[in-house]
C-alpha positions as CSV (number, residue, x, y, z in Angstrom):
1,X,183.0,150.4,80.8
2,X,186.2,149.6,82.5
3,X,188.8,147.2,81.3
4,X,191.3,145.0,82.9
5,X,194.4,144.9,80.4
6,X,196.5,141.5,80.7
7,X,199.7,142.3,78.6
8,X,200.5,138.9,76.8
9,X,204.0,140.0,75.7
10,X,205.4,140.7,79.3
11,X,203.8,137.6,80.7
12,X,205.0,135.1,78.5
13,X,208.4,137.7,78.6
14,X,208.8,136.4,82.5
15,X,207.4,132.8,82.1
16,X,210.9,132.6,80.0
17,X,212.6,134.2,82.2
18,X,211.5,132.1,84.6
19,X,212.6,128.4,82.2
20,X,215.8,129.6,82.1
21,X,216.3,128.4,86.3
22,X,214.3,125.1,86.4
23,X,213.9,122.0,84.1
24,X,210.1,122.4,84.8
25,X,208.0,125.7,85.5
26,X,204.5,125.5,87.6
27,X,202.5,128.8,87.1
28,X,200.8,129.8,90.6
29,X,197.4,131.2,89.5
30,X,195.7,131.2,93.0
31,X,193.5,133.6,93.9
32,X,192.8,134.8,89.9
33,X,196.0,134.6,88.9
34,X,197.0,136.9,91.9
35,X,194.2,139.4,90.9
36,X,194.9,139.1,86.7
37,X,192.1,136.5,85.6
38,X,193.1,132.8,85.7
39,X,191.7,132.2,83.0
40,X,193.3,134.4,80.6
41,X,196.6,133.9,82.6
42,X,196.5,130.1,81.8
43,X,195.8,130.2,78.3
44,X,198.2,132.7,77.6
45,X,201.2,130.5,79.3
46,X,199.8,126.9,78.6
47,X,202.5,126.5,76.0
48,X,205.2,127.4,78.3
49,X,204.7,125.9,81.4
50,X,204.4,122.5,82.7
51,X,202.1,122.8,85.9
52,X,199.5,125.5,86.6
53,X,199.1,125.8,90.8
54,X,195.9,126.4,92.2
55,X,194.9,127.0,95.9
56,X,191.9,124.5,96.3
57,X,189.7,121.9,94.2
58,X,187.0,124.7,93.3
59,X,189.9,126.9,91.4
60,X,191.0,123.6,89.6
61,X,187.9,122.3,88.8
62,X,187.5,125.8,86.8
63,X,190.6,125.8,85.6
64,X,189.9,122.1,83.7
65,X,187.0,123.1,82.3
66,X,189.0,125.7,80.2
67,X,192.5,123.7,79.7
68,X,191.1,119.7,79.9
69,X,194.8,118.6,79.3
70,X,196.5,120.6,81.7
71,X,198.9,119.3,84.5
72,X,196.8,121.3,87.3
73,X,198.5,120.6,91.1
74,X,196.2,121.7,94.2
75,X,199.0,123.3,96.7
76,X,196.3,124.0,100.0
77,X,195.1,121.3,102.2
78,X,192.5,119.1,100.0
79,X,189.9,116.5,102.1
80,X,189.1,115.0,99.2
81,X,191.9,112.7,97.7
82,X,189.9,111.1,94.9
83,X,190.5,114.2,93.2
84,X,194.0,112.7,92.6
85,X,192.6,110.7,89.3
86,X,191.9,114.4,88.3
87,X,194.7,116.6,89.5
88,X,197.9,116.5,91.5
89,X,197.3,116.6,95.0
90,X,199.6,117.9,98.3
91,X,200.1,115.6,101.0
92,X,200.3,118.0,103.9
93,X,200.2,115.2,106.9
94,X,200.8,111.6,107.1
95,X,197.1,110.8,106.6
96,X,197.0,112.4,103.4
97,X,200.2,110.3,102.1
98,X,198.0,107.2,103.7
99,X,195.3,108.3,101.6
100,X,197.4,108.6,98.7
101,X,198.8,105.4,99.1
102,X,195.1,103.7,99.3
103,X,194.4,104.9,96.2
104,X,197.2,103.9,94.6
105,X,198.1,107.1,93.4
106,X,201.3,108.5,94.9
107,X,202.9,109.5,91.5
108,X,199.7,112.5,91.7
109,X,200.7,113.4,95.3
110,X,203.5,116.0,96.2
111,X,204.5,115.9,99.9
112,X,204.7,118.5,101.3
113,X,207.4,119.6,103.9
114,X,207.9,122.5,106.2
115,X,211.3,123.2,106.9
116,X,210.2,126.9,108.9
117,X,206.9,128.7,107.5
118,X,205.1,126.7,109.7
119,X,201.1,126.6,107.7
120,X,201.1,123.3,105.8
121,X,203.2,120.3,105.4
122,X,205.1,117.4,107.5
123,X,207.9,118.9,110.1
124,X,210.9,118.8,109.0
125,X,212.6,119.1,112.8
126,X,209.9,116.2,114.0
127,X,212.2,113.4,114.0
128,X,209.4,110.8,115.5
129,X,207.4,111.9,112.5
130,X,210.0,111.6,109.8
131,X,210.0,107.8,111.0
132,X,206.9,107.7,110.2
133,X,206.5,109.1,106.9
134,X,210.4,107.4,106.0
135,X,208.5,104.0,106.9
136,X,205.6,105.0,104.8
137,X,206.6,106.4,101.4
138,X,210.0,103.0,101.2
139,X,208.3,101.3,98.7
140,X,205.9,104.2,96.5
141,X,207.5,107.0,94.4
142,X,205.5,109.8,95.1
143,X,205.0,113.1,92.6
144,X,207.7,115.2,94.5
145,X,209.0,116.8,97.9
146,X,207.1,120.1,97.9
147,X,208.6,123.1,99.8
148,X,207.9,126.7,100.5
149,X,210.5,128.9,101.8
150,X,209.7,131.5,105.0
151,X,211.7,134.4,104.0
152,X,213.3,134.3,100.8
153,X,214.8,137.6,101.0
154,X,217.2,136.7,103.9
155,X,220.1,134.8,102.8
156,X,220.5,133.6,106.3
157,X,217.2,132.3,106.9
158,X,216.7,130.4,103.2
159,X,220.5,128.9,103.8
160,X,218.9,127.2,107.4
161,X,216.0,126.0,105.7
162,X,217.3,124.8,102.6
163,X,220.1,123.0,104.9
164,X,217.3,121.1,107.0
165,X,215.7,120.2,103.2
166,X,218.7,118.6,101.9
167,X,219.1,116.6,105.6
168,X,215.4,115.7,105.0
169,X,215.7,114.3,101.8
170,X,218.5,112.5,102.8
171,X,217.0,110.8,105.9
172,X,213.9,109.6,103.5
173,X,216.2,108.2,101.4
174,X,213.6,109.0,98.1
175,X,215.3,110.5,95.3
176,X,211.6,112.1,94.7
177,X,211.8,115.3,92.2
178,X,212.2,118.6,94.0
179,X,209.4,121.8,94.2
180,X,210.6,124.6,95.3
181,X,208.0,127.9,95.7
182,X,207.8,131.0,95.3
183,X,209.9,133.1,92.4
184,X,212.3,134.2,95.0
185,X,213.3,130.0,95.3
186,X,214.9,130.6,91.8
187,X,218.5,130.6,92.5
188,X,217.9,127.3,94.7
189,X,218.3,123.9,92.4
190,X,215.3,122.6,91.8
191,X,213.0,120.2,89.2
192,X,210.0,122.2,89.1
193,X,210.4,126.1,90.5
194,X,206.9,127.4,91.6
195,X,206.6,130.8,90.1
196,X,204.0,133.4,91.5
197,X,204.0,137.1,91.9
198,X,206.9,137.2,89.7
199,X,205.0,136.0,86.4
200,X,203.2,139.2,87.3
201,X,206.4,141.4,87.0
202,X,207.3,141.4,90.6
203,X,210.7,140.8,92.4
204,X,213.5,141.6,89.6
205,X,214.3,144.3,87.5
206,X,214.0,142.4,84.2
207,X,210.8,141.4,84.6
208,X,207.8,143.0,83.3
209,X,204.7,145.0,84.4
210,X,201.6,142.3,83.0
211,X,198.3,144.1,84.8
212,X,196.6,147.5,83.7
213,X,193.4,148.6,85.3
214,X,190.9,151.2,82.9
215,X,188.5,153.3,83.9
216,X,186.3,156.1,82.4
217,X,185.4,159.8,83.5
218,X,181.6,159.4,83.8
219,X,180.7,162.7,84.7
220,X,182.5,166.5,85.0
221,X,181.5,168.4,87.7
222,X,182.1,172.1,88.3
223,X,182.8,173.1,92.5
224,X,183.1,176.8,93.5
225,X,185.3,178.0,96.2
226,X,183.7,176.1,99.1
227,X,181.9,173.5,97.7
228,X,182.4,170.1,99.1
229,X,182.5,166.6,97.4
230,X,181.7,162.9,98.5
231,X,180.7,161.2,101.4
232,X,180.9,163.3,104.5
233,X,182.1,166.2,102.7
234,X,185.7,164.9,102.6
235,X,186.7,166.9,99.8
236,X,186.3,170.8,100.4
237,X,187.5,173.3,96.9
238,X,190.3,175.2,97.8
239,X,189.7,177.2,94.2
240,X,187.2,177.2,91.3
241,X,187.5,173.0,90.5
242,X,186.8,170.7,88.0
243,X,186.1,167.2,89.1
244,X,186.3,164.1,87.2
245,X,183.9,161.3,88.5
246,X,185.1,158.1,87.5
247,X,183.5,154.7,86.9
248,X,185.9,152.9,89.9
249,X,185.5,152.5,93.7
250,X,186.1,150.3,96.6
251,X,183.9,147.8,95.3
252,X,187.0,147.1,92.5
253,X,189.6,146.6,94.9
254,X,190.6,149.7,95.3
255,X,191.4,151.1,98.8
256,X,188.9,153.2,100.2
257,X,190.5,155.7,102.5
258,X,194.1,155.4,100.8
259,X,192.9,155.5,97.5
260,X,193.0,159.4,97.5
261,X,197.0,159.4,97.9
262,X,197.5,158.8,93.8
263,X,197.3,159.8,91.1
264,X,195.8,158.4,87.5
265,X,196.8,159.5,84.3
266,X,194.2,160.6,81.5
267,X,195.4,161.8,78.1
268,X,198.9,161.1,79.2
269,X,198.5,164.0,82.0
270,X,198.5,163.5,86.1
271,X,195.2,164.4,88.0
272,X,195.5,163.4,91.8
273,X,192.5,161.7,93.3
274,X,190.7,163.4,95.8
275,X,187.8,162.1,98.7
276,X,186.7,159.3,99.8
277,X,186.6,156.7,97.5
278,X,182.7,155.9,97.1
279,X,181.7,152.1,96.1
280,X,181.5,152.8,92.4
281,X,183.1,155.9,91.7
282,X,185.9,158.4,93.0
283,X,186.5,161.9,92.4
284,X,190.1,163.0,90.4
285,X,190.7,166.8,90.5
286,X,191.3,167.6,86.8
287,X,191.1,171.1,87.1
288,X,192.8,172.7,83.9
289,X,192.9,169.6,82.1
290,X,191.8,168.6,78.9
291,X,189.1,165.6,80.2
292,X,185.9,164.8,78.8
293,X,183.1,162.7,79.9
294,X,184.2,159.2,78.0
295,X,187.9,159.6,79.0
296,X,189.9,156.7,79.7
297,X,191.6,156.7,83.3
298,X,194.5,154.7,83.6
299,X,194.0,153.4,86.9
300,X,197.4,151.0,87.8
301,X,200.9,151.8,86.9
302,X,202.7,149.8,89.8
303,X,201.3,147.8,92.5
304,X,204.4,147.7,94.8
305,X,204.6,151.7,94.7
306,X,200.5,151.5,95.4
307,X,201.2,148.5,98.4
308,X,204.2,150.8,99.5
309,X,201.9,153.7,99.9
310,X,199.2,152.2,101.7
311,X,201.1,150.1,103.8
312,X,200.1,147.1,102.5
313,X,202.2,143.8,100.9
314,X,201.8,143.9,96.8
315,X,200.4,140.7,97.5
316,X,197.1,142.0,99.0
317,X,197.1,145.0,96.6
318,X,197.0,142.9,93.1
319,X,194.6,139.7,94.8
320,X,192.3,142.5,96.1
321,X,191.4,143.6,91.9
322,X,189.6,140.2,91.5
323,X,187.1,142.1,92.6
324,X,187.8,144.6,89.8
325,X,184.3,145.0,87.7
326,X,184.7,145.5,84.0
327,X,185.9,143.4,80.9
328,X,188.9,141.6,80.6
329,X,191.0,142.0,77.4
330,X,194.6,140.6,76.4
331,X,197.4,143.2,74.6
């Protein structure tokens, strides 16, 4: 009944757009492919990247059952380093580059350093334990340096951070390959850039919208003056109304309370939502329309404008539709 659209054209549109500021790409597809579908995200933009990013060893695991030959790197904190004859791994403390070096298998290991978001990696203003690692890593080449940038959008910030980097690297004295994360990192010189959100179509004007969200009207119902809809009566006719019930709710991702500040679109018209969202359905006022039972709903034009309404990062908004219940179909 509903349908999660993946647009294949302005996905592999941004992946290029992407190439054209790194020799090497890494597609972040964490968390479903930041709501999409891993999955169908990977496949679609195997043949044009060269790393796929995943958050943990159950998302990779998955992911190599679908793509056996691709170049999969785990970015989160893994326990288990034997994974590294399987996947790339992230050394995000000196025992994991011990490990890594136990093994024998530093050229799968990408260390990790934190030069100010402070959540994962070796501290890059710890000069006791940049001794350590230097002493460490002399004679292995590991994968890379791994780095995530704090706040991208302030020039300032990214400047400091990238500074401390560059005195990092130096101090190590390992001409290791540089990864640099997220999409914002672009304009920073790099060997592999770490693209998220923005394969999506977030974070510059020439890239393009990938997710669509479909729902269908389920059921017309016709309110008198008076009447109320939905849980707790939330929604009270101001007129003779025609509701549309519609096969979504909170159980798809969808905001529950803020959910009833947008608008869908069926048969190219706008019909404002209206209620509480329920678990599996909400109401959209379509009086005067021209909706059947059966109508499609277009659900999701633009998840920053939705995250911008509800207060919310367009992170959260988009991760939140893994939970989105319906068929999954490429475009």
């Amino acid at each position: 009944m509903n349908q999660k659209w993946i647009n294949r054209d302005a996905l592999v549109s941004n992946a290029k757009f992407f190439k054209g500021f790194a020799p090497k790409i890494c597609a972040v597809v964490k968390a479903g492919a930041y709501g999409h579908d891993m999955i169908k995200v990977a496949e679609i933009l195997n043949p044009y990247v060269d790393f796929f990013g995943v958050a943990n060893s159950d998302e990779a695991q998955r992911l190599k059952i679908a793509l056996p030959q691709a170049k999969i790197i785990i970015l989160g904190k893994c326990e288990n380093f034997n994974l590294l004859h399987e996947f790339y791994l992230t050394a995000v403390s000196v025992a994991d580059i011990k490990k890594a070096i136990k093994l024998n298998l530093t050229q799968r290991c990408f260390i990790k350093l934190c030069v100010g978001m402070n959540r994962f990696g070796i501290d890059c203003k710890n000069n006791n334990l940049l001794k350590k690692v230097k002493n460490l890593i002399k004679n292995y080449d590991f994968a890379g340096f791994s780095v995530h940038f704090s706040n991208i959008s302030s020039k300032k910030v990214t400047k400091n951070e990238y500074q401390l980097f560059l005195k990092t690297r130096a101090y190590l004295q390992k001409p290791y390959p540089v990864c640099f994360g997220g999409s914002g990192a672009r304009n920073l010189p790099c060997d592999i850039l770490r693209v998220g959100i923005g394969l999506y179509g977030y974070g510059d004007a020439n890239l393009k919208k990938v997710l669509g969200l479909v729902g269908k009207v389920v059921q017309l119902r016709s309110l008198k003056k008076g009447e109320r809809a939905g849980y707790d009566g939330t929604f009270k006719a101001k007129r003779k109304t025609t509701l549309a019930v519609v096969s979504v709710g909170y159980g798809d991702g969808f905001d529950r309370s803020g959910f009833k500040k947008f608008y869908v679109e069926i048969g190219g018209e706008k019909f404002k939502v209206v209620g509480n969202l329920c678990m599996d359905a909400c109401f959209v006022d379509v009086t005067g329309g021209l909706v059947k039972v059966g109508s499609s709903v277009n659900l999701l034009d633009d998840a920053q404008q939705m995250a911008k309404k509800l207060h919310k990062c367009t992170y959260e908004v988009l991760t939140a539709f893994n939970n989105f219940r319906g068929e999954v179909h490429i475009k």
